[in-house]
MARPA-340194 format. One record per residue (C-alpha): residue in three letters; z, x, y. Coordinates in pm, 1 decimal. Layout:
// MARPA-340194
  resn        pz        px        py
   ala         Z         X         Y
...
***
This chain:
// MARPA-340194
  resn        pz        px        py
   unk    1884.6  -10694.0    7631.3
   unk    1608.7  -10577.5    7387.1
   unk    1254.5  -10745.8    7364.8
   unk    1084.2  -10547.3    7066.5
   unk     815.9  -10749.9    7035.1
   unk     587.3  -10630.9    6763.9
   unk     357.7  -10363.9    6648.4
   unk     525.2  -10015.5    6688.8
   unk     746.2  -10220.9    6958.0
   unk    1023.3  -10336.2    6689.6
   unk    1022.3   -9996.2    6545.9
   unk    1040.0   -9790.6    6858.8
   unk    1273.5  -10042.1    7000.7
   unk    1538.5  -10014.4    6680.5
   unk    1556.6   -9624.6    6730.0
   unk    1593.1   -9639.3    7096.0
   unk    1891.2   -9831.8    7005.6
   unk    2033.9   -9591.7    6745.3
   unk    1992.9   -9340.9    7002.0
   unk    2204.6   -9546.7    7245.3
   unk    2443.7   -9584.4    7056.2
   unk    2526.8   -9259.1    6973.2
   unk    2497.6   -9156.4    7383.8
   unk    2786.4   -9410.3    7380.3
   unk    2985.3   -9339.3    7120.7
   unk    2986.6   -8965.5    7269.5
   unk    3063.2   -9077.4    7636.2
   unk    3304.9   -9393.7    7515.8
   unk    3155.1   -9654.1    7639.2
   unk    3047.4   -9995.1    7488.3
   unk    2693.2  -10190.2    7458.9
   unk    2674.6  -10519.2    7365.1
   unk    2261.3  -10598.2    7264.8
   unk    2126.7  -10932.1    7291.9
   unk    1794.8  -10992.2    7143.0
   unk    1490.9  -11210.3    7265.6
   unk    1160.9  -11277.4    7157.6
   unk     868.5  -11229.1    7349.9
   unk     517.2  -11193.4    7225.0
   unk     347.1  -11329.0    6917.0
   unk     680.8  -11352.7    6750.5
   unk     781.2  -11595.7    7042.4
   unk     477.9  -11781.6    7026.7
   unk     491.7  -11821.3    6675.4
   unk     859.2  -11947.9    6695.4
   unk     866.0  -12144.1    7035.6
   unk     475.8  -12213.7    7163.8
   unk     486.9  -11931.9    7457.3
   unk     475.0  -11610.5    7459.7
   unk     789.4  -11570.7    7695.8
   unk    1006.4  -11825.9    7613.4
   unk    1268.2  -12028.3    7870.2
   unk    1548.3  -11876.7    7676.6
   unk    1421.1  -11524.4    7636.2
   unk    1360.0  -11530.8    8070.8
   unk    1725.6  -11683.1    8014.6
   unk    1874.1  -11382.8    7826.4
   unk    1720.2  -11137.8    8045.6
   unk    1837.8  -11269.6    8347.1
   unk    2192.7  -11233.0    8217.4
   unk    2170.7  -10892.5    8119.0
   unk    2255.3  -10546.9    8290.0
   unk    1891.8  -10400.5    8169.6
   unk    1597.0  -10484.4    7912.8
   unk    1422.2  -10222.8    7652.6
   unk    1082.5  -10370.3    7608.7
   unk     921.0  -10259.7    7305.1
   unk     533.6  -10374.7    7253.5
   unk     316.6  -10666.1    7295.0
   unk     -55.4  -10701.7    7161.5
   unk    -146.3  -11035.2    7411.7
   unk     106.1  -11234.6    7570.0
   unk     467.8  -11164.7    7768.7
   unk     446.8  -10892.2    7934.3
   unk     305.9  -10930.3    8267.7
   unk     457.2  -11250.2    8288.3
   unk     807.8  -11068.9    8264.7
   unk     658.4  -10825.9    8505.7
   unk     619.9  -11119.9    8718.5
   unk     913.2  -11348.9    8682.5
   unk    1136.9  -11019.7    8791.3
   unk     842.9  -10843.3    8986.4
   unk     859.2  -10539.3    8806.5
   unk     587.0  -10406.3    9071.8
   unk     593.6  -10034.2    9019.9
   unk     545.7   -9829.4    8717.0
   unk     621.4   -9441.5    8753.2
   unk     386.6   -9216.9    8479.5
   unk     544.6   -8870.8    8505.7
   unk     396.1   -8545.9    8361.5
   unk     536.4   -8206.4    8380.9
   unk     476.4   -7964.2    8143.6
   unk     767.9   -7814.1    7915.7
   unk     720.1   -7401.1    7888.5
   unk     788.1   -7431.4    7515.0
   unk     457.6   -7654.0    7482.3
   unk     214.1   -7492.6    7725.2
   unk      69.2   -7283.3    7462.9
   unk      12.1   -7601.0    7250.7
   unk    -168.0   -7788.9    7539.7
   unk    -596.9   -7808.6    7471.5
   unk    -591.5   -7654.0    7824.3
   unk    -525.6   -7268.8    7942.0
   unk    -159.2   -7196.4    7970.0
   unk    -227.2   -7126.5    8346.5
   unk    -369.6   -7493.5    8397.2
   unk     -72.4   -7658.5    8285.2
   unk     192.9   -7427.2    8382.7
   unk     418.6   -7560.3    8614.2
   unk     203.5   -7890.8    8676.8
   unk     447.3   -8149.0    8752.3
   unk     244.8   -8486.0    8872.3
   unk     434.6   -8857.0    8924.7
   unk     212.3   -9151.2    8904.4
   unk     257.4   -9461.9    9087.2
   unk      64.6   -9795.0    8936.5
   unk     111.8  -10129.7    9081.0
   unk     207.4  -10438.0    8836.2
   unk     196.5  -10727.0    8954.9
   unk    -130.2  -10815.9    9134.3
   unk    -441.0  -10717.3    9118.2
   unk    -723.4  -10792.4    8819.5
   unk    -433.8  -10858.3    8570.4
   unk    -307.4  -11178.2    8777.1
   unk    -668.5  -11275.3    8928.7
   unk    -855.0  -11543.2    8823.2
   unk   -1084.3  -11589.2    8544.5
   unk   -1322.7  -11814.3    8413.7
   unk   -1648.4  -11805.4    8216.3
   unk   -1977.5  -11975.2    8329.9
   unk   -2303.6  -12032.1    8237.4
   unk   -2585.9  -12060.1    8477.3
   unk   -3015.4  -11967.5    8452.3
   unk   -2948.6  -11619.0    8369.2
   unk   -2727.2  -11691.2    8056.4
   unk   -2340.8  -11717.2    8015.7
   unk   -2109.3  -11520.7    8228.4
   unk   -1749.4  -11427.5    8321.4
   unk   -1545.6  -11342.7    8628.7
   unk   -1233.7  -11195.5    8648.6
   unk   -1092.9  -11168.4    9054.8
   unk    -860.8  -10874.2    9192.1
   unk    -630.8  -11022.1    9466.3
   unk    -394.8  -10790.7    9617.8
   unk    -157.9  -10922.8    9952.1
   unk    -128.3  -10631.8   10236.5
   unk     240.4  -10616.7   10151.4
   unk     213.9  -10547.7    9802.7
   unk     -16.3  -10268.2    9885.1
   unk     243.7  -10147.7   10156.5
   unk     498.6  -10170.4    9962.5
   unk     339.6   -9948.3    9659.2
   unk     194.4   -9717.3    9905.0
   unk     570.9   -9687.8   10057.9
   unk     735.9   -9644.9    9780.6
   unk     460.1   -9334.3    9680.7
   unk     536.1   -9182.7   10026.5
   unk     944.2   -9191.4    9959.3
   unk     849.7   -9012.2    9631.3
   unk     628.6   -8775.9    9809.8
   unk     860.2   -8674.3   10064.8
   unk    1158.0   -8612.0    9859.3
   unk     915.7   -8399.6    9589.5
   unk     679.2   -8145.5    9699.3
   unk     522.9   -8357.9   10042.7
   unk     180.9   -8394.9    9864.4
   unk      25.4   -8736.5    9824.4
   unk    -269.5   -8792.3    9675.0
   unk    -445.9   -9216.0    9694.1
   unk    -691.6   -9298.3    9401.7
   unk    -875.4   -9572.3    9401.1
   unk   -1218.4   -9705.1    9293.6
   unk   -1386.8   -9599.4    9596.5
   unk   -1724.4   -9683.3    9465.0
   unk   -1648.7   -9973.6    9379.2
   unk   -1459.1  -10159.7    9647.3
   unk   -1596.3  -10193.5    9978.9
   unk   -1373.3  -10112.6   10280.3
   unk   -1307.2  -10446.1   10349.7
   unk   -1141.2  -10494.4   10036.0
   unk    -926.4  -10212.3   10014.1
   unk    -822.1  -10254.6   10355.5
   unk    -952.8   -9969.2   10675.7
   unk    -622.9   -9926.3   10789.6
   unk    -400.0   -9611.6   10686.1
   unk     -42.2   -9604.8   10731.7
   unk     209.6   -9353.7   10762.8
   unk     532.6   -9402.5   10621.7
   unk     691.5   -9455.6   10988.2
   unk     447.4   -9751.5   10987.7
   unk     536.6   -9902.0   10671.9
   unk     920.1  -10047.7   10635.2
   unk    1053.0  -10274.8   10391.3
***
């Protein structure tokens, strides 16, 4: 299933095919590629940015390649198939630690997996805008359920464990009170699926 989208999405989306293909022309197999909308495209064609039928399609299929969105779709396909963790890798390449805007012997070797949560927090919270005495104002809430929390934190621990054991929690410590990020710390003997 491909969702290009728009912007660089429809372009980055079309080579990604290309390159597809030829993986499977090499290793004989098939694809068959089905093609939604999602995005301004779909809200210029159907009303919504993630049309019933587009859901529809992707439901069917084996896997989606998502280009780009500018506004609308995408974290309500994160959503609908809770799409809750997204995995940021970096590890340098030897041939391009001499090109990096850092000393070879910073980058060398660094090899660093990110682990973001997708499907809570300020993107799904609710908003409004306001006006009281002091002017107009906006709000924008960041609601996050123990278990989604456990489950992220789990699934960083699993990666942890089966990379180099190190694990390192960031979070906006200035910002968010104790109470809101939760006192409790568990260990991955604590936390099961």
């Amino acid at each position: 299933m491909a969702l290009p989208g728009e912007g660089i999405g429809v372009e980055v989306v079309k080579s990604a095919l290309e390159v597809l293909q030829v993986v499977a022309n090499i290793n004989n197999f098939s694809v068959t590629i089905d093609y939604g909308l999602i995005g301004k495209p779909a809200q210029r064609e159907f009303g919504n940015y993630l049309p019933a039928n587009t859901l529809e399609l992707c439901e069917k299929a084996d896997s989606i390649l998502f280009g780009a969105v500018s506004k609308g779709g995408l974290l309500e396909l994160r959503q609908h198939f809770d799409f809750y963790i997204n995995l940021r890798p970096v590890k340098t390449t030897p041939s391009l630690v001499n090109k990096s805007s850092l000393k070879p012997e910073k980058v060398t070797g660094v090899d660093i997996l990110f682990i973001r949560e997708l499907v809570s927090g300020i993107y799904f919270g609710e908003s409004q805008r306001g006006c009281e005495r002091n002017g107009n104002y906006g709000y924008h809430t960041m609601n996050y359920y123990d278990w989604e929390i456990q489950r992220i934190a789990n699934f960083a621990l699993q990666q942890a464990q089966q990379r180099n054991k190190l694990l390192t929690v960031a979070h906006k410590e200035n910002a968010l009170p104790n109470k809101v990020i939760g006192q409790q710390i568990y260990t991955s003997n604590q936390m099961k699926h």
